[in-house]
LUMPAMI-861935 format. One record per residue (C-alpha): x, y, z. Coordinates in Angstrom, 2 decimals. Example, Ala and Ser with C-alpha at 12.3 -4.5 7.8 and 13.67 -1.06 7.14 Angstrom:
! LUMPAMI-861935
+---------+---------+---------+
|      px |      py |      pz |
+---------+---------+---------+
|   12.30 |   -4.50 |    7.80 |
|   13.67 |   -1.06 |    7.14 |
+---------+---------+---------+
***
This chain:
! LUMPAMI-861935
+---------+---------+---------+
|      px |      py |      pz |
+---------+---------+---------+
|  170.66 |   97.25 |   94.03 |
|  173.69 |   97.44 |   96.52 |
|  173.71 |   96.15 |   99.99 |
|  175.53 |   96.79 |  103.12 |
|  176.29 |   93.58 |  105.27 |
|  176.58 |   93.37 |  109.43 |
|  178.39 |   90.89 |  111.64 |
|  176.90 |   90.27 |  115.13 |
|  178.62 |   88.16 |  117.54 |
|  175.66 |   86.82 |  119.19 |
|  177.00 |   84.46 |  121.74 |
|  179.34 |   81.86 |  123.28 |
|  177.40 |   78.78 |  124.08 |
|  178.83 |   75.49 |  125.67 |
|  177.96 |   72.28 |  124.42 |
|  175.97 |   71.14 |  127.52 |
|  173.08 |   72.80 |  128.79 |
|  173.26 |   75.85 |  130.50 |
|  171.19 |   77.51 |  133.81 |
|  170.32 |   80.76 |  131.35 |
|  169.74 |   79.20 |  128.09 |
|  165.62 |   80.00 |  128.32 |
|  167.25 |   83.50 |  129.15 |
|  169.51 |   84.03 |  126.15 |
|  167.14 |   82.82 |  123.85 |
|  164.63 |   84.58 |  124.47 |
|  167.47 |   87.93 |  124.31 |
|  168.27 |   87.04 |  121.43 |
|  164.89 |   86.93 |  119.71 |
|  164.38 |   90.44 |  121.23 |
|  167.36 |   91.21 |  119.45 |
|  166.95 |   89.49 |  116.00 |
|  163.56 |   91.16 |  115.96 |
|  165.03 |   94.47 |  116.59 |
|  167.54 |   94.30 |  113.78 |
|  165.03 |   93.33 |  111.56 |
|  162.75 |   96.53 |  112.46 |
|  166.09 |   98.38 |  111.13 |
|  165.51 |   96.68 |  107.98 |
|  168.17 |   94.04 |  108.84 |
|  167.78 |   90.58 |  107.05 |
|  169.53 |   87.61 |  108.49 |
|  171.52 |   86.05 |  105.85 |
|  173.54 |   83.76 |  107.49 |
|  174.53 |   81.91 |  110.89 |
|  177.91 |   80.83 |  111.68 |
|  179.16 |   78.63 |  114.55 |
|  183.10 |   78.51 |  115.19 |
|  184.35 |   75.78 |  117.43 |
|  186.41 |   77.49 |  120.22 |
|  187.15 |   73.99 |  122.48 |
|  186.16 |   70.59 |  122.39 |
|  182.85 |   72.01 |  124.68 |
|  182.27 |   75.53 |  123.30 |
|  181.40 |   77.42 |  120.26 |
|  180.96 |   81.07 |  119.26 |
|  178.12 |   82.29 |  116.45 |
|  178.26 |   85.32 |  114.89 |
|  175.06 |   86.41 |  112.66 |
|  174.84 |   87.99 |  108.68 |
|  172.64 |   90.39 |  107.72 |
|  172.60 |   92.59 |  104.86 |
|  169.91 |   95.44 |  104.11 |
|  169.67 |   97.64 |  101.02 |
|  172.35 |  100.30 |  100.97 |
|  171.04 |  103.66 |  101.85 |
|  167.90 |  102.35 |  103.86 |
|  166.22 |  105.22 |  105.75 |
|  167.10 |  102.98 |  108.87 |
|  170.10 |  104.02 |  110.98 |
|  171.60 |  100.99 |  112.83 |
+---------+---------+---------+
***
């Protein structure tokens, strides 16, 4: 079996809490769930450090190449 592989950047987060963190978490479960409807497995989570105070993630997935799914 082959796969094919996709990089999300899913967000920029500071270290301290945040007014729309209840927001973006719940966006981003709406979003994790709709990757995975496209056959997209999450693989792997990666936080960079972009300050002392913030970070970016970006998100791995990887589905069988050639799934009927487009996305």
């Amino acid at each position: 079996m082959t796969w094919e592989y996709k990089i999300v950047y899913f967000c920029s987060e500071p270290l301290s809490d945040e007014p729309g963190y209840e927001t973006n978490l719940h966006e981003g479960v709406r979003m994790l769930n709709e990757l995975g409807a496209q056959g997209w497995e999450l693989v792997q989570f990666l936080g960079h450090p972009v300050s002392d105070d913030s970070w970016k993630h970006h998100a791995v997935f990887k589905r069988p190449r050639g799934s009927a799914q487009v996305g």
